[in-house]
C-alpha positions in Angstrom: 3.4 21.3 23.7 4.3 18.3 20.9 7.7 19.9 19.5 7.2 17.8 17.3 4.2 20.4 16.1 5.7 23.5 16.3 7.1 23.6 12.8 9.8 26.2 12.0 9.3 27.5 8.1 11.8 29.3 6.2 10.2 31.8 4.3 12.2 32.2 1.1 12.1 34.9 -1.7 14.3 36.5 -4.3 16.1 38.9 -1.8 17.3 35.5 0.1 17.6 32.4 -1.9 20.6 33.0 -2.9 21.6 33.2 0.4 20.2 29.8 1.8 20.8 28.1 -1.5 23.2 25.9 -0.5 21.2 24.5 2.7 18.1 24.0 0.7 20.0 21.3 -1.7 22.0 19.9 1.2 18.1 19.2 2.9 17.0 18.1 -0.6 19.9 15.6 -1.2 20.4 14.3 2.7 16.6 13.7 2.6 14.9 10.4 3.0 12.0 12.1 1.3 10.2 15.3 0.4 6.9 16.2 0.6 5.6 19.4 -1.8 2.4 21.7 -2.1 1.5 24.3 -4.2 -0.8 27.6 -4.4 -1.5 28.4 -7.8 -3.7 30.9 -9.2 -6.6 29.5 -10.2 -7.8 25.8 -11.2 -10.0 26.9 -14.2 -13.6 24.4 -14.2 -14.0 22.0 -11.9 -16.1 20.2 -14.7 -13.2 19.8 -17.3 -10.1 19.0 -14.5 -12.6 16.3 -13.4 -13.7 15.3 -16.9 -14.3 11.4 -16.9 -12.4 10.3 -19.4 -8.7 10.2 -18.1 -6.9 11.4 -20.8 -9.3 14.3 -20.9 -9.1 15.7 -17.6 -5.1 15.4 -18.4 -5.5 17.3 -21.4 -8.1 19.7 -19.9 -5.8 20.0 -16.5 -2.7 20.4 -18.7 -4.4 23.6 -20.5 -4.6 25.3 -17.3 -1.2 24.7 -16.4 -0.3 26.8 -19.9 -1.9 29.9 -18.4 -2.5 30.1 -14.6 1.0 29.6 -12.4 2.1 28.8 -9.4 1.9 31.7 -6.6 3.8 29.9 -4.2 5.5 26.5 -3.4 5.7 24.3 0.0 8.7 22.3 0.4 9.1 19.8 3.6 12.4 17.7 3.8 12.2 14.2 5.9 15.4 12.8 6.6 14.6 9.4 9.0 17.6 10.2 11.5 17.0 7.1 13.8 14.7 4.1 13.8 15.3 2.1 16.7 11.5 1.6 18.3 10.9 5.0 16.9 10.9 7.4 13.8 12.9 10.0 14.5 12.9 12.7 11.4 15.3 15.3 11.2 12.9 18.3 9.2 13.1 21.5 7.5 10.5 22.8 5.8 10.6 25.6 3.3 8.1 28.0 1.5 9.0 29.5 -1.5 7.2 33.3 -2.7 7.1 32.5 -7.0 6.6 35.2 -9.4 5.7 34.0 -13.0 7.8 36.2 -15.6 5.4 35.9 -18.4 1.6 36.7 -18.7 -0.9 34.6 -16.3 -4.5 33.9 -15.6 -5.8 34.9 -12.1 -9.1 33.5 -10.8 -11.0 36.0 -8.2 -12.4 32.7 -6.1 -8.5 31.1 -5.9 -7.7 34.8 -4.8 -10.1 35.2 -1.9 -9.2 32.0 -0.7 -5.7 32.9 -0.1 -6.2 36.6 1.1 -8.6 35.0 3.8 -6.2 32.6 4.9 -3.4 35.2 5.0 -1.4 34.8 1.6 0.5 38.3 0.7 -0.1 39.3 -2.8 1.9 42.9 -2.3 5.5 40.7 -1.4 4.7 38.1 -3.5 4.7 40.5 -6.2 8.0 42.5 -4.8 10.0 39.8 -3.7 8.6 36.7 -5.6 11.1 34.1 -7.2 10.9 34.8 -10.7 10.7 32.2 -13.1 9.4 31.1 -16.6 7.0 28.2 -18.1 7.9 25.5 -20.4 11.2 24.5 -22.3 14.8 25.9 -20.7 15.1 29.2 -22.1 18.7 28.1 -22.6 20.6 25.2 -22.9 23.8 26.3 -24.6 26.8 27.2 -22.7 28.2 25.5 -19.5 28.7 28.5 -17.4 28.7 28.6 -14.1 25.2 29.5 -12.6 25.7 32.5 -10.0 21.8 32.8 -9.4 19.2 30.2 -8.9 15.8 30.0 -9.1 12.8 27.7 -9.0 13.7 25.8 -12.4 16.9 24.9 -10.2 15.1 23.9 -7.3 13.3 21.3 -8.8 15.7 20.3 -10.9 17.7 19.4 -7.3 14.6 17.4 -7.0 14.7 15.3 -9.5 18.4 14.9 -9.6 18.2 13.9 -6.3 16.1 11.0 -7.3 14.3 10.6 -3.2 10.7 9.6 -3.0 8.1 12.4 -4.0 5.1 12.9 -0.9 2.0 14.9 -2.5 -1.5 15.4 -1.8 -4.0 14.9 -4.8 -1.3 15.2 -6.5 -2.4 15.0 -10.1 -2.5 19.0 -10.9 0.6 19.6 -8.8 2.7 17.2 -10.5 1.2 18.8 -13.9 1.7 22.6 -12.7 5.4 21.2 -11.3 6.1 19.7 -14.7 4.5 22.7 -17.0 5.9 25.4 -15.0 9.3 24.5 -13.7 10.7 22.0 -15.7 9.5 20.9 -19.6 7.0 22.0 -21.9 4.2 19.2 -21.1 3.9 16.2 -23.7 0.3 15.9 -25.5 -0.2 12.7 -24.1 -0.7 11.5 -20.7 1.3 8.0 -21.7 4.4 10.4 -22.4 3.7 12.1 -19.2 3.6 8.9 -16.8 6.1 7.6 -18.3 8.4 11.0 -18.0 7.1 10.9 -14.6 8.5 7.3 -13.6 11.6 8.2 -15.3 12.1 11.5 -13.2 11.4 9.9 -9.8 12.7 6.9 -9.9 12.2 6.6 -6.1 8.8 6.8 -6.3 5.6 9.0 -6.4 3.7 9.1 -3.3 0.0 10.4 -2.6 -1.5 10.6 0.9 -5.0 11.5 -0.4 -5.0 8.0 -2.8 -3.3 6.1 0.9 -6.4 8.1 3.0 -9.0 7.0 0.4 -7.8 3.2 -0.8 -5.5 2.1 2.1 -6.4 3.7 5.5 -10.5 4.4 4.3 -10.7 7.7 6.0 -14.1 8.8 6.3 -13.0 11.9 4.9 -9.7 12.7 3.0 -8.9 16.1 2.6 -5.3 17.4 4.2 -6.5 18.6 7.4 -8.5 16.1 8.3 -6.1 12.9 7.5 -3.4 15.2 9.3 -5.4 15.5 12.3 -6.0 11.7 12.2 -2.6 10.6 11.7 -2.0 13.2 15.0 -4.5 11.2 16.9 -2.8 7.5 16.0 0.4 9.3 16.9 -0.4 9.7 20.4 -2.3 6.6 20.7 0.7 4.9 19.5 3.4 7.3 21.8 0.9 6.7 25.0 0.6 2.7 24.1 4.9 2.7 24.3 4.3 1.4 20.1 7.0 2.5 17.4 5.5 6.0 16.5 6.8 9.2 14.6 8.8 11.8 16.3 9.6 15.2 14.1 13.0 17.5 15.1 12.8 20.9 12.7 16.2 22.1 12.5 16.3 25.2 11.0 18.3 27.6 12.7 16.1 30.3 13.9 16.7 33.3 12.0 14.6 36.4 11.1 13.6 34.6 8.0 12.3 31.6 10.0 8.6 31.5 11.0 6.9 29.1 13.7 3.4 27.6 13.2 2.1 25.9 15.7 -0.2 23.1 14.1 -0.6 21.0 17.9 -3.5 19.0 18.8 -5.9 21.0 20.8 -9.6 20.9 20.6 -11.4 24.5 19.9 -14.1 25.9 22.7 -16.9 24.5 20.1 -18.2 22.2 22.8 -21.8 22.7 22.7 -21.9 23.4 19.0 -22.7 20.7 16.3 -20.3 19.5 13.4 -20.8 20.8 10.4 -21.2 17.6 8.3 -20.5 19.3 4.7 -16.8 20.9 6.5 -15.5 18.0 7.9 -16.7 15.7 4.9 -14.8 17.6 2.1 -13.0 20.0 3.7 -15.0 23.4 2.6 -18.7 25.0 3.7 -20.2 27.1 1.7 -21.8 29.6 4.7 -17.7 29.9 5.5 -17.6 32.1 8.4 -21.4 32.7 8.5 -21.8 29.0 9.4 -23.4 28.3 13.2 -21.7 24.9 13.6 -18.1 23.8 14.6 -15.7 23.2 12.1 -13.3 22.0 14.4 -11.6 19.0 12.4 -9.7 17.9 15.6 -12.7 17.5 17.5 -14.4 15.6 15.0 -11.6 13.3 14.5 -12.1 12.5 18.1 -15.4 11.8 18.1 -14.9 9.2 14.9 -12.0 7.5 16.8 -15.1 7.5 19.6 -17.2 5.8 17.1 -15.2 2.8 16.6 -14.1 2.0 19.7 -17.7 1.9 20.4 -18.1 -0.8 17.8 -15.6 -2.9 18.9 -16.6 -2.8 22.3 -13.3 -1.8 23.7 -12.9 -0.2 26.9 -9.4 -0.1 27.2 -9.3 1.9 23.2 -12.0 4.3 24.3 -10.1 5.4 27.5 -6.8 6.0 25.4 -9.2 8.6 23.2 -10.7 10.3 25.8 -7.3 10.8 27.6 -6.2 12.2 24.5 -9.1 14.8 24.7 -8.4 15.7 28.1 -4.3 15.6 27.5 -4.9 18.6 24.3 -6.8 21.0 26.5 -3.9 21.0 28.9 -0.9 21.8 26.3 2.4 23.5 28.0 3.3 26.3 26.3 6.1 26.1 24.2 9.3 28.9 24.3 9.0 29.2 21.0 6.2 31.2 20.4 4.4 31.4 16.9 5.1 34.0 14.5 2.6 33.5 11.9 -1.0 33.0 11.7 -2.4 31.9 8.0 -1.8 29.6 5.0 1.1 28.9 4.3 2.1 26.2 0.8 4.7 25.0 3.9 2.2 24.3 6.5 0.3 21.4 3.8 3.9 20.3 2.8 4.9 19.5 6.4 1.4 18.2 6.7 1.6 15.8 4.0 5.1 14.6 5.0 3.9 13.9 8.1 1.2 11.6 7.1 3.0 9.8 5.0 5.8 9.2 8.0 3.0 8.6 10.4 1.5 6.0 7.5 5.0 4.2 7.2 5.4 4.0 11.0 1.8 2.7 11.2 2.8 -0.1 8.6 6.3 -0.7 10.0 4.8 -1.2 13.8 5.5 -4.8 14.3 8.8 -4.8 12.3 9.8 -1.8 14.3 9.2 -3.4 18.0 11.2 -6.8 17.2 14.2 -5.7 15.9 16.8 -2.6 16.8 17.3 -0.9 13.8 15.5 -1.0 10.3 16.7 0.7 7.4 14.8 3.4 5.4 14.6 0.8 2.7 13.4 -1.7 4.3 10.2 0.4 5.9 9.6 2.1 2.2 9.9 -1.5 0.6 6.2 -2.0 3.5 4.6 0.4 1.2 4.9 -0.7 -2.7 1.2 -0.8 -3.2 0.5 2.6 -2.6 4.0 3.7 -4.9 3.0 5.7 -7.8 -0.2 5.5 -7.6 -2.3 9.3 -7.4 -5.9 9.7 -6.6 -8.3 10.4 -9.1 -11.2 12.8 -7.6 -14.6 10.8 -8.7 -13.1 7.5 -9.8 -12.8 4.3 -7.7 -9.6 4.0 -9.2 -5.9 5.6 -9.1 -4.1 7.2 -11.7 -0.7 4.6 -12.0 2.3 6.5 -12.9 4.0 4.0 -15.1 5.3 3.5 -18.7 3.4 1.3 -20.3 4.6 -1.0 -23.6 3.2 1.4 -26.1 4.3 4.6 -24.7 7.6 6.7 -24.9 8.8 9.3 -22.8 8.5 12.8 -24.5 11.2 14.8 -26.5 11.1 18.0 -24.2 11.8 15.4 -21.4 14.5 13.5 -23.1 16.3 16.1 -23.9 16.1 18.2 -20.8 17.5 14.7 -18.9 20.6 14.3 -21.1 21.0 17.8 -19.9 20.5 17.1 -16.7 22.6 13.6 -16.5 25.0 14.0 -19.7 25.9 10.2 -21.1 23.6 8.7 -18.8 21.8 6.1 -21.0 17.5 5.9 -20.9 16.5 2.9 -19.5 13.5 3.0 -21.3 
């Protein structure tokens, strides 16, 4: 068993936030970077979030933000612990149960998805974080907070000021930003710009570095993690830099294990199902006859090129890979849940961004002792703020441009946040 694959989740509601509070910001602020998902309740049409004008499918996106919410949140901290021919990453990995206070939309297809993959609608409802949309409720005052809550988590976020890891990120950033920190500016100039100003480290999207960077022939979450587990091992088994992940949550009774190793499903004889492992969905769902085993299908694509490039020694590194996942030791930590967690993708996506950054940092990594986090993020600038665009051949570039200003509700909610610290826009 890859340790590095069991990943230990803290499962955090209102009856123990309060509790783990102060570990949750220690893990934000010691982080090197964080990686986020959510769930929401619904996406409203596909059409109008994927409208082709730009500034359309903001505004259009942006509306559904106003009245659907976030059910729950996924928060993975990466904190590079060593570098030295390695990437050694210290993680904790958090999911959050939320609880919108005010009225919300609920979709019945958004719904069944999560039921069937496990998600708890009777605890989210009793022990959700509450929290509410939009503008602080109040600003006045400089009382000690006893309580915290979801509006203060990501404010830790953003005061922490570490890069930000999503995947298609674009509604996530707009559901973050509606629903836990501002009311959301009318334009999407405002909104970039707010958004360059809030994470100054940088906006990161593994879907955009799957589609533009690595060309994945397929870039939904599973299947990029599964790839980025396959160059792992290639990379470990080839003695190259590669990416090692310690979870260090203590166990406790609120601390969940999900074991997310390579191993191939008994699917042998079965064919892949083309539409599944292309975009991530198939619309015969369990009724379906052929293998959606994304592991296996990785396998055979790694197969594929090998082929082309007429390498022997490549092709006998995959299938030793193949025969080393069916023979997994058992780990002694055995996994508690089974399901869908907004954790599991946020571990996910941190991972494939680290495995990404090791991949780009290979040579640097096996001439020299030590490299600094810096140094490997500074490998990486032409991915930075940049977020995928389903449809378009081109990214969405979060940055203030010349004839754009960052929004009042924004403005205001930073002076807040960072009293007498001047704009720099």
């Amino acid at each position: 068993m890859e340790e590095s694959f069991m990943v230990s989740v803290f499962d955090a509601h209102k009856d123990n936030l309060q509790f783990v509070w102060p570990s949750i910001v220690c893990s934000i602020q010691n982080a090197s970077f964080i990686a986020v998902d959510c769930e929401l309740s619904g996406l409203g049409s596909r059409k109008l979030i994927n409208s082709q004008a730009v500034d359309d499918r903001y505004k259009n996106i942006s509306e559904v933000a106003k009245t659907r919410s976030i059910i729950s949140l996924g928060l993975s901290c990466f904190k590079l612990s060593e570098c030295e021919k390695t990437l050694n990453f210290s993680v904790q990995t958090f999911n959050f149960m939320a609880l919108c206070a005010e009225d919300f939309l609920v979709e019945p297809s958004a719904l069944q998805f999560l039921v069937t993959h496990g998600f708890d609608f009777n605890k989210q409802y009793s022990q959700g974080v509450p929290y509410n949309r939009g503008n602080d409720t109040s600003v006045k005052g400089k009382s000690k907070k006893n309580t915290w809550d979801l509006r203060d988590l990501f404010t830790v976020m953003v005061s922490a000021k570490v890069p930000l890891v999503l995947h298609n990120g674009l509604v996530d950033l707009v559901f973050l930003y509606q629903n836990l920190y501002a009311d959301l500016p009318t334009k999407l100039s405002s909104f970039l710009a707010d958004l360059e100003m809030m994470f100054p480290s940088g906006i990161y999207d593994t879907k955009f570095v799957a589609e533009f960077s690595l060309r994945t022939s397929a870039s939904f979450l599973e299947y990029i993690f599964r790839s980025h587990q396959v160059k792992n091992i290639n990379l470990k088994n080839s003695c190259r830099p590669h990416v090692i992940c310690n979870h260090t949550l203590i166990e406790s009774d609120f601390v969940d294990f999900w074991d997310c190793s390579p191993r191939l499903q008994h699917e042998e004889d079965m064919e892949i199902c083309t539409n599944y492992i292309n975009h991530g969905f198939c619309n015969s769902a369990s009724n379906c006859k052929k293998s959606h085993d994304v592991y296996r299908a990785v396998l055979l694509e790694e197969q594929k090129k090998t082929k082309k490039r007429k390498r022997k020694d490549e092709s006998q590194v995959v299938s030793f890979e193949a025969s080393h996942v069916m023979s997994i030791i058992e780990s002694p930590r055995q996994e508690r849940f089974r399901g869908h967690r907004a954790g599991h993708d946020a571990f996910m996506t941190g991972f494939c961004f680290a495995s990404f950054i090791a991949q780009r940092s290979s040579t640097s990594l096996e001439n020299v002792h030590a490299v600094r986090w810096k140094n490997l993020v500074d490998r990486i600038v032409d991915v930075r703020n940049r977020v995928c665009l389903s449809g378009k051949d081109f990214p969405l570039v979060i940055q203030k441009s010349a004839f754009s200003k960052c929004s009042k509700s924004h403005l205001e909610k930073y002076e807040r946040l960072f009293p007498g610290k001047k704009n720099y826009f």
